[in-house]
One Martini backbone bead per residue (centre of mass of N, CA, C, O) as a GRO file, in nm:
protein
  370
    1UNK     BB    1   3.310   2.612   3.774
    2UNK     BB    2   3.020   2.509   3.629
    3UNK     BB    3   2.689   2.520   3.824
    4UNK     BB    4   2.419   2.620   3.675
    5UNK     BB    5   2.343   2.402   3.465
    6UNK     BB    6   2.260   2.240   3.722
    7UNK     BB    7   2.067   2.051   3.873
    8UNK     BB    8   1.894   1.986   4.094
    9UNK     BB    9   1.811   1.792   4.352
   10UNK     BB   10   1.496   1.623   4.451
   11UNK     BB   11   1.699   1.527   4.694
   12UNK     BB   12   1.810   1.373   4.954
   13UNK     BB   13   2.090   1.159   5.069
   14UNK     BB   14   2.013   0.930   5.345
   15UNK     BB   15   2.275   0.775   5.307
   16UNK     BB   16   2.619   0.564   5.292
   17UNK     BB   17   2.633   0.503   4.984
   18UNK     BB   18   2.546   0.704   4.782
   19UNK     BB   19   2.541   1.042   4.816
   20UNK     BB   20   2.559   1.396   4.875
   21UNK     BB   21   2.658   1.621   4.649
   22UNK     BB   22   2.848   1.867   4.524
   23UNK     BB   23   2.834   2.096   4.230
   24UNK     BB   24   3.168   2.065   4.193
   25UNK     BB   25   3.188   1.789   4.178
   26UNK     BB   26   2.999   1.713   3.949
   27UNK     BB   27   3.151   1.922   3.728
   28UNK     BB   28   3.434   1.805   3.721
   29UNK     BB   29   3.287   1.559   3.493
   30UNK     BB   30   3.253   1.759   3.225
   31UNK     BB   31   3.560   1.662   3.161
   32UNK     BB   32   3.802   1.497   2.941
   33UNK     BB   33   4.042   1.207   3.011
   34UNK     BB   34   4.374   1.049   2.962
   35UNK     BB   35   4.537   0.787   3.059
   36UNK     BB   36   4.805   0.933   3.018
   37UNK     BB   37   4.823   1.196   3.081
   38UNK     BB   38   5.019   1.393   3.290
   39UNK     BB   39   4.838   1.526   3.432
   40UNK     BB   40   4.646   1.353   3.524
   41UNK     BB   41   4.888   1.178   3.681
   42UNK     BB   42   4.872   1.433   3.883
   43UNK     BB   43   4.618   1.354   4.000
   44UNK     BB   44   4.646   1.047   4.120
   45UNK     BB   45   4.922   1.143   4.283
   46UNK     BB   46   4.757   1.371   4.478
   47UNK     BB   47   4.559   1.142   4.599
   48UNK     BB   48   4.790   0.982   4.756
   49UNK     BB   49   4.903   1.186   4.912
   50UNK     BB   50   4.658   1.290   5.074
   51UNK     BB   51   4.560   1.025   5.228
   52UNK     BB   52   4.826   0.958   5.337
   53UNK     BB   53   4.777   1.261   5.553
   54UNK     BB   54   4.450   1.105   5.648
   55UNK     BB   55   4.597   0.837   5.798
   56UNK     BB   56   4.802   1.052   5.990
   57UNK     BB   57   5.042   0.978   6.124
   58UNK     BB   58   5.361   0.821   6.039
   59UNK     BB   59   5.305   0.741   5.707
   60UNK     BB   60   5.619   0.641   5.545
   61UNK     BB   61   5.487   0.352   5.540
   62UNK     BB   62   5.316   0.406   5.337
   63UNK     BB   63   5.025   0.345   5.086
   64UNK     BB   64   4.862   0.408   4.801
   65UNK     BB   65   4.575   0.234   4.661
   66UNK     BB   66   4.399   0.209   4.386
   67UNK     BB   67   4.087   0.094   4.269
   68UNK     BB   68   3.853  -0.035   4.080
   69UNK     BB   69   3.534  -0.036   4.180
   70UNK     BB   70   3.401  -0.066   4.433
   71UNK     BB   71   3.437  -0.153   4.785
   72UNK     BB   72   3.449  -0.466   4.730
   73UNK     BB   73   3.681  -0.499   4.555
   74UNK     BB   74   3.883  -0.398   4.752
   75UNK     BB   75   3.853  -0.629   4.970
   76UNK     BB   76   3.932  -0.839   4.799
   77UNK     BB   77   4.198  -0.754   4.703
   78UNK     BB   78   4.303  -0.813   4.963
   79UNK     BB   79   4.221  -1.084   5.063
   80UNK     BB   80   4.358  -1.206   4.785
   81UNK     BB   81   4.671  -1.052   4.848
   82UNK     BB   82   4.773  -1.140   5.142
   83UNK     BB   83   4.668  -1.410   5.144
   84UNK     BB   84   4.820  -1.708   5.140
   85UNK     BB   85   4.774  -1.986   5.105
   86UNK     BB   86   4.857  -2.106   5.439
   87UNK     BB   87   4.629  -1.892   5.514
   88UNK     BB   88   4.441  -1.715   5.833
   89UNK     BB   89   4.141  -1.620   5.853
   90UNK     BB   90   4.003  -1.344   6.087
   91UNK     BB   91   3.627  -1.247   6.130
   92UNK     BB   92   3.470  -0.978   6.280
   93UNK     BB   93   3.076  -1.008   6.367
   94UNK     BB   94   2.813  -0.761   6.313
   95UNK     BB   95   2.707  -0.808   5.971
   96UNK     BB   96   2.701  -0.784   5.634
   97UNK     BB   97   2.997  -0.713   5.582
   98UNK     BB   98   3.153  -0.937   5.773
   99UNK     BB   99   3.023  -1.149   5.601
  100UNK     BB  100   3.159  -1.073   5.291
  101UNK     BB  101   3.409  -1.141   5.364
  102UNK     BB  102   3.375  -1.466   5.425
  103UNK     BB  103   3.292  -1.529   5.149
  104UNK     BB  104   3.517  -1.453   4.954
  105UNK     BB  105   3.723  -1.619   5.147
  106UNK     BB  106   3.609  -1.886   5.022
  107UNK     BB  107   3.587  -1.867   4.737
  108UNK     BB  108   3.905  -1.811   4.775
  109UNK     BB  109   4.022  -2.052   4.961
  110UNK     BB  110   4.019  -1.989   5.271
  111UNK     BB  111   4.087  -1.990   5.561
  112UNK     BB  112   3.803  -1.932   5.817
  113UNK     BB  113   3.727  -1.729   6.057
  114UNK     BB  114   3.414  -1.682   6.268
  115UNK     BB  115   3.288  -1.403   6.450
  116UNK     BB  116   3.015  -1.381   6.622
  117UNK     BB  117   2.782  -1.067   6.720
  118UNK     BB  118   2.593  -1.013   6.585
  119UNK     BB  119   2.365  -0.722   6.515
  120UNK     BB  120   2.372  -0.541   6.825
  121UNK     BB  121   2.691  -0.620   6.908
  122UNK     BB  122   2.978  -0.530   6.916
  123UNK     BB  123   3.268  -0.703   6.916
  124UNK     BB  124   3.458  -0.978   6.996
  125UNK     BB  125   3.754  -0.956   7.203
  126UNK     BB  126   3.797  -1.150   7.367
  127UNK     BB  127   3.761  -1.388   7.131
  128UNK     BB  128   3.954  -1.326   6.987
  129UNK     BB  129   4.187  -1.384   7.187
  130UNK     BB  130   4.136  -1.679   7.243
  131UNK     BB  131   4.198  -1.754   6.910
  132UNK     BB  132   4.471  -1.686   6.944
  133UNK     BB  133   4.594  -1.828   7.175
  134UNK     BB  134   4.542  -2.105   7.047
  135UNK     BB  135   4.576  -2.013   6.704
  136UNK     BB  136   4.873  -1.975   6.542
  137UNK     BB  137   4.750  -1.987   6.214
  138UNK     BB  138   4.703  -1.750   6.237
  139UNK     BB  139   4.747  -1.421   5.979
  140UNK     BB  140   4.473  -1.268   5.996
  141UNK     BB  141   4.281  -0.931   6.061
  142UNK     BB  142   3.912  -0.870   6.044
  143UNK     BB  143   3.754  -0.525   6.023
  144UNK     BB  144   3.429  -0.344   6.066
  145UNK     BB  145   3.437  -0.018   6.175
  146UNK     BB  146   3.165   0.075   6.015
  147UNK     BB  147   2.827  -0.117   6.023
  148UNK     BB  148   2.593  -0.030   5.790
  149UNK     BB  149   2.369  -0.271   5.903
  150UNK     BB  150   2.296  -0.034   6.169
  151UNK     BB  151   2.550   0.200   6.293
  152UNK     BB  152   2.829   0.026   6.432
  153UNK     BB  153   3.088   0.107   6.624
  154UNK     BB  154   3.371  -0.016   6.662
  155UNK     BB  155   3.631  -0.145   6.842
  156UNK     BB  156   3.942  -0.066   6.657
  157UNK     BB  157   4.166  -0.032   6.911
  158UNK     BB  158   4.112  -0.301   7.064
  159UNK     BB  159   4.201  -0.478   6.829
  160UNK     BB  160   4.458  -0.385   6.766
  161UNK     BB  161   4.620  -0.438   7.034
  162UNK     BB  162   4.554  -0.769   6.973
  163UNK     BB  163   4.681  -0.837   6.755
  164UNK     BB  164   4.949  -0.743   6.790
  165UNK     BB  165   5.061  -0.891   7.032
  166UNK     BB  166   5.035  -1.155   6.799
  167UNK     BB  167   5.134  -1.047   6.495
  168UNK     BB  168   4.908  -0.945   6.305
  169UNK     BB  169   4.749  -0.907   6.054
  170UNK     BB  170   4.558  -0.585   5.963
  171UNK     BB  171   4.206  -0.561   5.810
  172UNK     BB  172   4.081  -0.239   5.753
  173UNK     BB  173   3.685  -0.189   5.718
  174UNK     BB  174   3.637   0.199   5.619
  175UNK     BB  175   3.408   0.271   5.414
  176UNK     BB  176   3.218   0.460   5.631
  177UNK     BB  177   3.449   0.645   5.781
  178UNK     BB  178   3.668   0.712   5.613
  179UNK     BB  179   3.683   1.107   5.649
  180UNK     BB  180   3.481   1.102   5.915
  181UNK     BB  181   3.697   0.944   6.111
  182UNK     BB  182   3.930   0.923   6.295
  183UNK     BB  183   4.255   0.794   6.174
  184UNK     BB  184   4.570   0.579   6.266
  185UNK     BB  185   4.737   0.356   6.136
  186UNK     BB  186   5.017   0.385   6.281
  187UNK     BB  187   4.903   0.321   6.577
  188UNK     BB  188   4.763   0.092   6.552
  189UNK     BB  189   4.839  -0.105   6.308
  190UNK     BB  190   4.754  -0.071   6.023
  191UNK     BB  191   4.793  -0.283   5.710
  192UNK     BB  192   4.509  -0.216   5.612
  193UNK     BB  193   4.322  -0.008   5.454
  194UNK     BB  194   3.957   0.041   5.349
  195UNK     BB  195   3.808   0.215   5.103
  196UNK     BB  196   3.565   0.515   4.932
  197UNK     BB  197   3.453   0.769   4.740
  198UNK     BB  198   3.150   0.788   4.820
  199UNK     BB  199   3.161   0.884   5.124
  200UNK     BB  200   3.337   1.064   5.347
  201UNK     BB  201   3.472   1.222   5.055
  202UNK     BB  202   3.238   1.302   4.864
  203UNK     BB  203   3.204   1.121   4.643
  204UNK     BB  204   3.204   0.899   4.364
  205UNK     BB  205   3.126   0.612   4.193
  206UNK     BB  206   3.441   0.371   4.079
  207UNK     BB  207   3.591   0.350   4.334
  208UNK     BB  208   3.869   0.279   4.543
  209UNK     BB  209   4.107   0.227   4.847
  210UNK     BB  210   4.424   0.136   4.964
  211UNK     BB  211   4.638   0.179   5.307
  212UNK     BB  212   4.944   0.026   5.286
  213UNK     BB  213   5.188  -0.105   5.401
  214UNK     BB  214   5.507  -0.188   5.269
  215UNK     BB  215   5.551  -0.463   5.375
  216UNK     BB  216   5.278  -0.599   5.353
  217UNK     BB  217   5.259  -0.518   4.999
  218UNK     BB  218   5.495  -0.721   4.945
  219UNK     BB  219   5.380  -1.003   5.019
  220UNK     BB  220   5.189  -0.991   4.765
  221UNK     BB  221   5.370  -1.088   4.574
  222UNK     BB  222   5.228  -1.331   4.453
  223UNK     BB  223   4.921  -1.395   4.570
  224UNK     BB  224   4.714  -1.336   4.361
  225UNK     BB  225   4.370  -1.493   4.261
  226UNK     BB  226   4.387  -1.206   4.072
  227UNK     BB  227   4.448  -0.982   3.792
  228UNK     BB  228   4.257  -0.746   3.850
  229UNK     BB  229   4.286  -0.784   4.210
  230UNK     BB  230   4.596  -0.715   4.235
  231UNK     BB  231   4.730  -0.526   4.450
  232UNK     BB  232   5.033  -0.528   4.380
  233UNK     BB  233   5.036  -0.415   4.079
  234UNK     BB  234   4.865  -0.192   4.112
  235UNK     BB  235   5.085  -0.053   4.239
  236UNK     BB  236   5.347  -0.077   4.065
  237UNK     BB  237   5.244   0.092   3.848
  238UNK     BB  238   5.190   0.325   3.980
  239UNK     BB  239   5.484   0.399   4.088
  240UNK     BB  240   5.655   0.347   3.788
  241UNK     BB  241   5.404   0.548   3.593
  242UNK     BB  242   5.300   0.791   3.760
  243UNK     BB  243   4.961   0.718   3.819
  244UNK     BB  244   4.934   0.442   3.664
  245UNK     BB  245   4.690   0.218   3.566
  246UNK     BB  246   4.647  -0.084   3.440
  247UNK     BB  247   4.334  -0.019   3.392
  248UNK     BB  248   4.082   0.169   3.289
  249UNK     BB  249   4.022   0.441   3.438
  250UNK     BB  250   3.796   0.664   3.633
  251UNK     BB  251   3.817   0.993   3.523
  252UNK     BB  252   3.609   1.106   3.658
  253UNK     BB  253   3.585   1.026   3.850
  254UNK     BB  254   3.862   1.090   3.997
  255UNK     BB  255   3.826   1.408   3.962
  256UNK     BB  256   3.550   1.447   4.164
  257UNK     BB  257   3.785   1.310   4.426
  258UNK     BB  258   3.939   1.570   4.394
  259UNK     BB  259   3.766   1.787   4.469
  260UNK     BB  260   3.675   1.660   4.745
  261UNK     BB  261   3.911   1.698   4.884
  262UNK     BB  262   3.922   1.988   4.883
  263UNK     BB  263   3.692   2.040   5.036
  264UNK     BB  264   3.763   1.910   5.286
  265UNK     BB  265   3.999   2.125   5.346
  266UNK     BB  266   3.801   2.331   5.378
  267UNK     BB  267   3.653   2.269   5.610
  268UNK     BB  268   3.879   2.104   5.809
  269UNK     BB  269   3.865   1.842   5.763
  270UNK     BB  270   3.804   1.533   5.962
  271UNK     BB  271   3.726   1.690   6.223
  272UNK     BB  272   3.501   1.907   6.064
  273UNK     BB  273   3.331   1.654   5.970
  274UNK     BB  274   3.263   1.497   6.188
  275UNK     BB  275   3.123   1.729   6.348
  276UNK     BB  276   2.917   1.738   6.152
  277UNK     BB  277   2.806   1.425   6.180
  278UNK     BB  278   2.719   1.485   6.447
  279UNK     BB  279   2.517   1.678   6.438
  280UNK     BB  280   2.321   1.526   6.241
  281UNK     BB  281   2.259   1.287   6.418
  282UNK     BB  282   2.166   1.431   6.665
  283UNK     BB  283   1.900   1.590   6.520
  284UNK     BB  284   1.828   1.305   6.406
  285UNK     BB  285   1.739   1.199   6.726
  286UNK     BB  286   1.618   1.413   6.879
  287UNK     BB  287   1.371   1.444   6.662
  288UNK     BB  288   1.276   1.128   6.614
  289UNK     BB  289   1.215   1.118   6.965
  290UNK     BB  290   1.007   1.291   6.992
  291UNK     BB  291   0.835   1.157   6.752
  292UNK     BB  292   0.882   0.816   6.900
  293UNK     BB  293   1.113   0.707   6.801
  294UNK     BB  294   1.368   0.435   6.788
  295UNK     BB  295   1.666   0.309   6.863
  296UNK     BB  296   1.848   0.094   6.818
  297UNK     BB  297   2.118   0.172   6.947
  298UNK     BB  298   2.331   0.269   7.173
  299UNK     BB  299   2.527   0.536   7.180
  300UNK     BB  300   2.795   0.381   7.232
  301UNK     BB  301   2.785   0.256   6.918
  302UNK     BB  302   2.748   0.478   6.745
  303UNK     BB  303   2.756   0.607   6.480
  304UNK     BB  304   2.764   0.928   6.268
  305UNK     BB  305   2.652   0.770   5.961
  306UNK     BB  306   2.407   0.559   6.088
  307UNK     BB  307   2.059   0.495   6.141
  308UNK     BB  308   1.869   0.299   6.339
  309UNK     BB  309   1.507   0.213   6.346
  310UNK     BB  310   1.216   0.185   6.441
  311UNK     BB  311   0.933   0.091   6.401
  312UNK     BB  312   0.622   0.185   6.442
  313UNK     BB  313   0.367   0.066   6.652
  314UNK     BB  314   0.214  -0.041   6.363
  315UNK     BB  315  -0.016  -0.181   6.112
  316UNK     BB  316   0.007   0.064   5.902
  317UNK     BB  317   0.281   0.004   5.840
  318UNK     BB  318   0.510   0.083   5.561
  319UNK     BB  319   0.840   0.130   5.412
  320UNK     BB  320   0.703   0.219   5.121
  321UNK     BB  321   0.492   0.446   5.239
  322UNK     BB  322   0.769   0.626   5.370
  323UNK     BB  323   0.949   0.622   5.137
  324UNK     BB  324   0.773   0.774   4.935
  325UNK     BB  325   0.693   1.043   5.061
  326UNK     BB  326   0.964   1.128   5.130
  327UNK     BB  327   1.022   1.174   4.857
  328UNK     BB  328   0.800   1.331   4.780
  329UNK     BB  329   0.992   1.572   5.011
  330UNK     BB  330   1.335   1.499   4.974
  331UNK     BB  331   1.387   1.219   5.068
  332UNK     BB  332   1.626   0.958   5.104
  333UNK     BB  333   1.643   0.630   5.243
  334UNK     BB  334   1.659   0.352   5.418
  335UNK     BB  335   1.662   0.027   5.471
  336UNK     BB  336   1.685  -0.255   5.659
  337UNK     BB  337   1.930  -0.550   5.758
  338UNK     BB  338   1.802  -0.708   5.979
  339UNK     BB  339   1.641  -0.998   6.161
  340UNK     BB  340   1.537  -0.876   6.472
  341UNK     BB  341   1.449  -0.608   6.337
  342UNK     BB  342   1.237  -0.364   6.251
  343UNK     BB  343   1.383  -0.133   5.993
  344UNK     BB  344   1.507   0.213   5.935
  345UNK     BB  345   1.746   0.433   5.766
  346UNK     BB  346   2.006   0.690   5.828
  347UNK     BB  347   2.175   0.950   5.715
  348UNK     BB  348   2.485   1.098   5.788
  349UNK     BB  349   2.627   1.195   5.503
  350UNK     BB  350   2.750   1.450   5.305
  351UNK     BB  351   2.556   1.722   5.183
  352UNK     BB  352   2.476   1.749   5.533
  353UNK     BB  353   2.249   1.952   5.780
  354UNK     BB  354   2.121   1.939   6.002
  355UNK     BB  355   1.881   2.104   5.881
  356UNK     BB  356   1.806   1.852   5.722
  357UNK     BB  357   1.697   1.719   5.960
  358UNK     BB  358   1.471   1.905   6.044
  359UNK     BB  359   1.323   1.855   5.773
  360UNK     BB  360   1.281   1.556   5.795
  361UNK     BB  361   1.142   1.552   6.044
  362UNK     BB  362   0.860   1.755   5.942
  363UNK     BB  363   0.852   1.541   5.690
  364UNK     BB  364   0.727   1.284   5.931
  365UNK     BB  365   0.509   1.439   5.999
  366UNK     BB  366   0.331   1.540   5.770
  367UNK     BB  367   0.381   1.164   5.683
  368UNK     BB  368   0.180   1.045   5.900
  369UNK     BB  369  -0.008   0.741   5.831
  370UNK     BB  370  -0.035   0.553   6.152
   0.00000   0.00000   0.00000
């Protein structure tokens, strides 16, 4: 691939996605392909077989579903395709993406119960089960893997457990978590898997995918409130027509993340990538703490996707010319999420190594104006 023609990107993506691509990745989209051609569809077979690969082991009981448009289109198309018209969603919150979930399930007319744990602590799953042993009409259960309106890992290993005891389906929300955290599908027993191009498989965005139990994605059948966002039909075609999208594919971003795949792999896979985004985490974490930042979570709970500060205590601070600076010095941070306390936002994830984290730390030295 040419990547010389490419210029540099004039700053670092330190956001949970989109995020900063290698160049390789970039070129993958400088060539156009057909949605019929043959090459083309053993590209979408390819990248359905790797995900199913990169989702544990003794996965032959999965399948992968692509699916056009954010990682939001792809929540919604299982929650819109999953849920039957009699059932039940219980939602464990303590963010604003387990918000959207719960919003989209009611626009949706579903019957939905909210857990909500606030926006600072783990998703509390005592009540889980509590909800569980009480109400039997619940019949599925999601949960949003890491939370990055704050940077908070959920125990979705301790949620898995508690679900399979009482026999609910099971939908994890791993937007910003899968490929860059180990996730074993079947030893959880999670029935939907919902993640996105862009985030730690570092593609581009445009689509999303979502990794759904076999037994699971047949009960979907009739069963989607749209006809666009219907996931099984969506699998149906791609199985039957051998990587064929139902409507128009983005073939760029496509391409880009057959690319990101492939560097995944050249990396050493899921486990050396966590571990470069735990070390991104860590430099940024002991660097800003030095120069007197203060970490919104507890270590035991924080992800090493993207990492959430207080404010410095300064009325002369503001997060616009914080944010300004920065970027004029080579870094994009995020602004804050949460209501109980003013914060902004650093991501760990995407083509940044430690010593990017160094940079931005030194960066963020000499545009203290506060």
């Amino acid at each position: 691939m040419k990547t010389d023609i490419l210029p540099d990107n004039p700053y670092v993506l330190l956001t949970p996605g989109p995020l900063s691509t290698t160049k390789t990745v970039k070129a993958a989209m400088l060539r156009d392909w057909c949605t019929w051609d043959d090459e083309y569809n053993k590209i979408v077979q390819g990248i359905r077989e790797r995900l199913m690969q990169l989702a544990g082991e003794n996965t032959e009981a999965y399948t992968a579903v692509l699916m056009q448009g954010s990682g939001t289109f792809c929540v919604e198309s299982v929650i819109g395709s999953a849920l039957p018209q009699t059932g039940k969603l219980l939602v464990l919150i303590n963010g604003a993406y387990g918000q959207r979930i719960v919003q989209m399930a009611r626009i949706l007319g579903i019957e939905t119960i909210a857990v909500d744990s606030g926006e600072i602590t783990p998703v509390d799953v005592e009540r889980l089960e509590e909800y569980l042993r009480q109400d039997p009409l619940i019949t599925h259960v999601a949960v949003v893997h890491t939370e990055t309106t704050t940077g908070m890992l959920n125990p979705v290993e301790e949620v898995a457990r508690i679900v399979k005891v009482y026999g609910k389906r099971f939908i994890v929300d791993a937007m910003s978590s899968f490929g860059g955290i180990t996730i074993d599908v079947s030893r959880l027993g999670v029935d939907f898997l919902i993640s996105s191009a862009n985030k730690c498989i570092q593609g581009v965005p445009g689509f999303g995918f979502v990794i759904a139990h076999r037994d699971a994605l047949a009960e979907c059948e009739g069963r989607a409130r749209s006809l666009s966002l219907d996931l099984y039909d969506q699998w149906k075609v791609m199985e039957e027509q051998n990587g064929k999208w139902r409507f128009t594919s983005p073939t760029h971003v496509v391409r880009a993340f057959d690319q990101a795949l492939r560097e995944l792999e050249a990396e050493g896979g899921i486990e050396r990538r966590e571990a470069r985004y735990r070390s991104n985490q860590k430099a940024l974490v002991e660097g800003m703490e030095q120069i007197g930042f203060c970490t919104l979570l507890d270590k035991q709970s924080q992800s090493p996707i993207i990492t959430s500060f207080y404010y410095p205590d300064s009325p002369m601070f503001t997060f616009e010319e914080f944010y300004g600076r920065l970027k004029a010095s080579g870094f994009v941070i995020y602004p804050g999420k949460i209501t109980v306390a003013d914060t902004f936002r650093v991501g760990s994830i995407g083509d940044v190594y430690p010593e990017d984290m160094e940079r931005l730390v030194e960066g963020v030295k000499r545009n203290r104006f506060w």
